[in-house]
C-alpha angles and dihedrals in degrees: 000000000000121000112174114165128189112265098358125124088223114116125173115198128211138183099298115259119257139211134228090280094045097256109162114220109242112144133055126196120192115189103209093201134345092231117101134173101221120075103212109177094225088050120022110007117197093224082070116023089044124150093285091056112119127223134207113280113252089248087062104064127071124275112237082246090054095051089042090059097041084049087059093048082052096046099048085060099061096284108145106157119060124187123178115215139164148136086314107326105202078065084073114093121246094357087155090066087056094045087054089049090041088047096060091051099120109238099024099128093179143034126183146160127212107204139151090246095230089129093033096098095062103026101043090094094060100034078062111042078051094066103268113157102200142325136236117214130215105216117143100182145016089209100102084204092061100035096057089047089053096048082036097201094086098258112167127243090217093064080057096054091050090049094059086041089062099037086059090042088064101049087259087146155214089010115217114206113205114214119184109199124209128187109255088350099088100332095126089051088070100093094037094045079050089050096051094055101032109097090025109093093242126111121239113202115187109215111208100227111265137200098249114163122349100268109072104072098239122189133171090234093066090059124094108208113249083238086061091045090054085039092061096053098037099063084056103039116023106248130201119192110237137208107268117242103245140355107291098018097157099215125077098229127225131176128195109269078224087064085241089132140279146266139203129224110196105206110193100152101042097033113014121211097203100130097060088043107142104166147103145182146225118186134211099270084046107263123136124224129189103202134038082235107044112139090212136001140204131267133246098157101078092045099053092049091048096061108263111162128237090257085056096044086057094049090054103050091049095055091056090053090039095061100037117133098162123152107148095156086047096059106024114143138150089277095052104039094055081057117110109263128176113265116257092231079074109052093017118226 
């Protein structure tokens, strides 16, 4: 039995519900706002996303009050990770007060943001002191040269590196660095990028380079193939692959053959991981989409607003797992990745 009241801290779990291919749901991601202050070419070009661009309204996205109810309904499904996106999710307003509502949801294991880090430094106490579990980090070089040129606002690598240095001052760990890696972009960053973080405790994961939305000019031969990623460490520092944590983890993991620590390579293009896909997301307008790629989603927003209860909202939510049939990775071609898809700024990554 479910029992989600509005506005109750009781939640009642059940067996999580399952799609057509069995795929249990697991992970939740909430993008807070689609606006972001960095311009990174696979994400947000500037070409596209320029000064005239225009953002949701404020009245469009969610209230702190509306995704916390929507992350209940999810929970009492089977959700048990939450991780709150963008955009660039420290550039919404009071998200620490979301994170400490988010936090006394019974049955959410782990919560987590992923962020560029551009406002860690300053914000990682009170992340923290809010309830916050641990941060991923977008950072795709270490060459300050290159990274620059990728967020393409001249943004330092060094105020990165401060940002993660905060974030681990205050107990936000085990900290995951997300590295998207494009061929001749920042391809010979990749050792480098492993050596920094070897003996360190964090986590790299090297992200082959996807088709996500329409605007960023995605092609396959930009992509270098996760095999080539672990290749190119490996023939520095010795690798070994590694069982993953838990079913769906989304990484292949590797450790150093030494024991100085591990990294991850998520391979979507070249070895999709569709059949153990768990997750889910909400963006920012508070629609929920099943898959990265999805073309459309479905819509909470109105429902809620219209008055739904908590019982309807539930209902809702388990009919669109329950019919999910998604597998874009499984099935990409040169027909399906020229199709529309919704931007990644709006349903993060």
């Amino acid at each position: 039995m479910i029992n989600l009241t509005n506005g109750s801290d009781m939640v009642s779990h059940q067996d999580p519900v399952r799609d057509t291919r069995g795929r249990a749901l697991h992970d939740l991601r909430i993008s807070v706002t689609d606006r972001c202050n960095f311009r990174c070419t696979y994400c947000m070009p500037a070409s596209i996303f320029g000064k005239d661009y225009e953002y949701l309204a404020r009245d469009q996205l969610l209230s702190f009050e509306e995704i916390t109810r929507v992350a209940r309904a999810f929970v009492g499904l089977g959700v048990s990770k939450i991780r709150l996106t963008g955009g660039e999710p420290l550039l919404r307003k009071g998200i620490e007060d979301l994170i400490g509502m988010l936090a006394e949801i019974p049955g959410v294991d782990d919560l987590t943001v992923t962020t560029n880090a551009s406002l860690l430094s300053r914000r990682a106490e009170r992340l923290s002191a809010a309830g916050l579990d641990r941060v991923t980090v977008s950072l795709d070089s270490l060459d300050d040269e290159v990274f620059r040129r990728m967020n393409d606002v001249d943004f330092p690598v060094v105020d990165v590196l401060e940002g993660i240095e905060a974030a681990e001052s205050v107990g936000l760990t085990p900290i995951k660095i997300n590295c998207v890696v494009i061929r001749g972009v920042n391809d010979h960053t990749v050792v480098p990028m492993a050596e920094h973080f070897r003996e360190s405790g964090h986590i790299v994961r090297f992200i082959e380079y996807m088709d996500v939305g329409t605007t960023n000019g995605w092609r396959l031969d930009d992509v270098v193939p996760a095999r080539e990623i672990v290749s190119l460490i490996d023939t520095v520092h010795p690798v070994e692959p590694i069982e993953p944590n838990y079913v769906g983890e989304v990484a292949n993991r590797y450790r150093y053959a030494d024991g100085s620590g591990e990294f991850g390579v998520i391979a979507s293009v070249t070895q999709p991981f569709c059949d153990n896909c768990s997750r889910v997301r909400l963006s920012a307008e508070g629609s929920i989409y099943t898959c990265l790629f999805a073309s459309q989603g479905t819509d909470l927003r109105q429902d809620i607003r219209d008055g739904s209860s908590d019982a309807e909202l539930t209902e809702l939510v388990r009919g669109v797992w329950s019919g999910r049939t998604d597998a874009y990775s499984e099935h990409r071609s040169n027909v399906t990745f020229k199709k529309r898809k919704v931007e990644m700024s709006y349903i993060g990554g």
